[in-house]
Legacy VTK file of the C-alpha trace (Angstrom):
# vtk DataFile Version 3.0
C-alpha trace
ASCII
DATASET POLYDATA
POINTS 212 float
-23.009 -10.708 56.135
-26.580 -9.584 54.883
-27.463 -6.375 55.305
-31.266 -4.958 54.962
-32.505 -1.468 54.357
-33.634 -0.459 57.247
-33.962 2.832 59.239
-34.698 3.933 62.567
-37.697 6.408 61.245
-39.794 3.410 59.633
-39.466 -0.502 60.265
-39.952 -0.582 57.028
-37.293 -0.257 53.843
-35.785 2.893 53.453
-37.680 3.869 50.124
-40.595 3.787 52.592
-39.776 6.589 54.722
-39.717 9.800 54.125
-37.638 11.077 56.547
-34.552 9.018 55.321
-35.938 10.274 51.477
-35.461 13.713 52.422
-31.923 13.150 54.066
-30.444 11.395 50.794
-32.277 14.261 48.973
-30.067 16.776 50.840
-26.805 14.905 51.000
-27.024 15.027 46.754
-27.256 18.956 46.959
-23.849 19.058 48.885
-21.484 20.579 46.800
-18.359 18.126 47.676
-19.160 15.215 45.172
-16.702 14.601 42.779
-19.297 14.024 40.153
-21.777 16.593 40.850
-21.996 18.563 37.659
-21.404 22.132 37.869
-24.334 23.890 38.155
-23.563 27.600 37.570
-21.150 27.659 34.733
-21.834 31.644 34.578
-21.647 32.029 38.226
-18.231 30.229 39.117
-15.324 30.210 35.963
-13.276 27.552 35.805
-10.392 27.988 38.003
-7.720 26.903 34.673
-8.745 27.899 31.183
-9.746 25.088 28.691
-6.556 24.337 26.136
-4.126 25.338 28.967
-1.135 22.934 29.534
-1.076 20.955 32.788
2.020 19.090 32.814
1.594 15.859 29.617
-2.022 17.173 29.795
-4.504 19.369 27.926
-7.244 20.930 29.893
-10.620 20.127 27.665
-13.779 20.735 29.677
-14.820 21.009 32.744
-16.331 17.783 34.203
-17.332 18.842 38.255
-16.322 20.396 41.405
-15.205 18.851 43.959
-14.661 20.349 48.047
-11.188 21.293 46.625
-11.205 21.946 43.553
-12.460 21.057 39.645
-11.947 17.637 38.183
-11.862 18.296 34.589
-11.549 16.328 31.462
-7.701 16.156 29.846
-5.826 14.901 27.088
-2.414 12.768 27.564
-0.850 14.502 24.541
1.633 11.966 23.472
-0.847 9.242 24.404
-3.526 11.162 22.355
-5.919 9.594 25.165
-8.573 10.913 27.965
-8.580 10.948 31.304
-10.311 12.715 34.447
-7.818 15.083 36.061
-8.517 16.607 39.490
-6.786 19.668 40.480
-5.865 21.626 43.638
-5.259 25.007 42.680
-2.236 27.233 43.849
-4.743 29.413 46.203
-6.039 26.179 47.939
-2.784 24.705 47.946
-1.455 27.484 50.221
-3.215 26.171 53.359
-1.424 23.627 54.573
-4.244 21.411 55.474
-6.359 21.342 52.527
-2.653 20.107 50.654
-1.855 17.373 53.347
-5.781 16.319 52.435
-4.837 16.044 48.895
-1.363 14.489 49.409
-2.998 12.063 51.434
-5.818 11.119 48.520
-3.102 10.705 46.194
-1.044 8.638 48.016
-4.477 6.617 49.138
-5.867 6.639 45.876
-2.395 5.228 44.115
-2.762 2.126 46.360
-5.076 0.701 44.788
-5.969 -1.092 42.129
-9.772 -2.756 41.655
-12.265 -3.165 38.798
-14.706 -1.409 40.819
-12.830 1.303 41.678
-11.497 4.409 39.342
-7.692 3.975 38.896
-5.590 6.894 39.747
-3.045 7.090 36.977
-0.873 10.229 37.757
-0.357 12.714 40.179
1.669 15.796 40.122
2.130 19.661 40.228
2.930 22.550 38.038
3.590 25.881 39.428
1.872 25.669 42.849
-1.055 23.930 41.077
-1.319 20.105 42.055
-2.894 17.253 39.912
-4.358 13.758 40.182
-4.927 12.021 37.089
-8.053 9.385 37.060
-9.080 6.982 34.166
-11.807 8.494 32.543
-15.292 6.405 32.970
-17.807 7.107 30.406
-21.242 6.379 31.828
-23.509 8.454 34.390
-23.373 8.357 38.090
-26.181 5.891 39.980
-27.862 10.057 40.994
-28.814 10.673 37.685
-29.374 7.278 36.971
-32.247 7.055 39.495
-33.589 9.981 38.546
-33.896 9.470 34.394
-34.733 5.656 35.069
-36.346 5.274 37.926
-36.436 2.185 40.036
-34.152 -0.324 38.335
-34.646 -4.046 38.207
-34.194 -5.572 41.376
-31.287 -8.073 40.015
-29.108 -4.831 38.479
-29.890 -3.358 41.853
-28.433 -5.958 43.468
-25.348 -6.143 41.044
-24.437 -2.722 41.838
-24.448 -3.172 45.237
-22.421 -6.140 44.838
-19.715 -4.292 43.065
-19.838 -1.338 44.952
-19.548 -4.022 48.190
-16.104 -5.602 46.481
-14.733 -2.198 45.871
-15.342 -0.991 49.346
-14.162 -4.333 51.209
-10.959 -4.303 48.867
-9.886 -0.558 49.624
-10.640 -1.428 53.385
-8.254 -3.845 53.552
-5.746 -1.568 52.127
-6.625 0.884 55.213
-8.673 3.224 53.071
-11.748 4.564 54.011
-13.873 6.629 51.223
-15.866 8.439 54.156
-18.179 9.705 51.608
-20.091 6.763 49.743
-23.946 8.152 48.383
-25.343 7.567 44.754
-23.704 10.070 42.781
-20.405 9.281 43.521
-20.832 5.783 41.832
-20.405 6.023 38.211
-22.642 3.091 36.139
-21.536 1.836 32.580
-22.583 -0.458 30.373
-20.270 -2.767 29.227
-21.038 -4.662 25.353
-19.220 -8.292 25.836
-20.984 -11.692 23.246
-24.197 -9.268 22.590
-24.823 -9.182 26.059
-24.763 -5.606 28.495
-22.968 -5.854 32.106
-23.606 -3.775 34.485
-21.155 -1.883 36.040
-20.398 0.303 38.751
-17.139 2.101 39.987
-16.501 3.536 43.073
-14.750 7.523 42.396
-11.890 8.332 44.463
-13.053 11.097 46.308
-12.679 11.386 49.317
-10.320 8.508 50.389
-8.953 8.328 53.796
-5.552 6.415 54.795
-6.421 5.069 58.225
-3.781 5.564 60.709
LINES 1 213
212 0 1 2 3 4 5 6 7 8 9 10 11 12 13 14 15 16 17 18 19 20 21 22 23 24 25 26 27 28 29 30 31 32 33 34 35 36 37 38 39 40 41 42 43 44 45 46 47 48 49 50 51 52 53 54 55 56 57 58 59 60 61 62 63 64 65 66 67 68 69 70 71 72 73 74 75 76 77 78 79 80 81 82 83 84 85 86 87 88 89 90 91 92 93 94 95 96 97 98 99 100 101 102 103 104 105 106 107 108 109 110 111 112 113 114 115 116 117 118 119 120 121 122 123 124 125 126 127 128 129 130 131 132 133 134 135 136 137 138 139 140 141 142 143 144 145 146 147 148 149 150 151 152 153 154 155 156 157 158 159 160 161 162 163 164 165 166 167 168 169 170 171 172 173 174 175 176 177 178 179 180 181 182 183 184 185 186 187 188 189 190 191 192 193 194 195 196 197 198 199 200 201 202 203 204 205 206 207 208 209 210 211
């Protein structure tokens, strides 16, 4: 089914109207997007040193904060590889309903398995400190994108979309529900395959929803 973009402020597309401009503006400043970067390293530490041991992990940098915690960059030791690792610390994980929230995004996230969305690759804890382990997606999330680019070609528009569209229909038939789709928590890369560049985009696990 074909969708257009249009809101109830302006009969015209959404990049017309103000209104709607100002309400995307806002929902970027929340602070709950996985990929938002952290904005006041001097303000907020990191809630786990860098070079501490989480589990087969090492604790590199910090990538963003999340609603629940930091999602930071690790290395799989033995696997000598890097990966995204989100963590709930010990403080949050004392109230019970902000760790049945992250029980249920692991157990969501685990499901499934899509080229257009992150992969969840681990989960765990380590003294009261609970872990889920993502693939680690080099490329910049469609926020940014916007805003260093601008408006991008109407045909890698669409092709985002498109992907973003598969992604979402797939994890809804799995009885997921992300609940909190906006630009900058789709992550673009470019992907180098017979000279050519694909566009990509990948839809990051947070937050999913099992529906009941």
């Amino acid at each position: 089914m074909a969708t257009a973009a249009i809101c109830r402020h302006n009969p015209n597309l959404l990049s017309e109207c103000s209104a709607c401009e100002q309400s995307l503006r806002e929902l970027e400043t929340t602070p709950d997007s996985l990929l938002q970067p952290l904005r006041d390293n001097a303000a907020a530490a990191p809630d786990h040193p860098v070079g501490e041991d989480l589990g087969a992990y090492e604790l590199l940098r910090p990538l963003a904060r999340g609603g629940m915690g930091a999602v930071y960059v690790a290395r799989h030791r033995q696997l000598n590889r890097n990966v995204a690792i989100k963590l709930l610390p010990a403080p949050s994980a004392e109230n019970p309903d902000a760790l049945a929230r992250f029980r249920r995004e692991v157990r969501a996230t685990g499901r499934l398995s899509h080229p257009s969305i992150v992969a969840a690759t681990d989960a765990g804890s380590q003294q009261g400190t609970h872990y889920l382990v993502m693939e680690l997606v080099e490329g910049m999330d469609l926020s940014r994108l916007a805003r260093h680019v601008g408006e991008l070609p109407v045909a890698d528009a669409c092709e985002l979309a498109r992907q973003t569209a598969l992604g979402l229909s797939y994890a809804h038939a799995q009885g997921v529900v992300h609940r909190d789709i906006k630009p900058s928590n789709l992550m673009h890369y470019a992907i180098h395959a017979a000279a050519s560049e694909i566009l990509s985009s990948r839809i990051e696990n947070d937050p999913p929803e099992a529906q009941s």
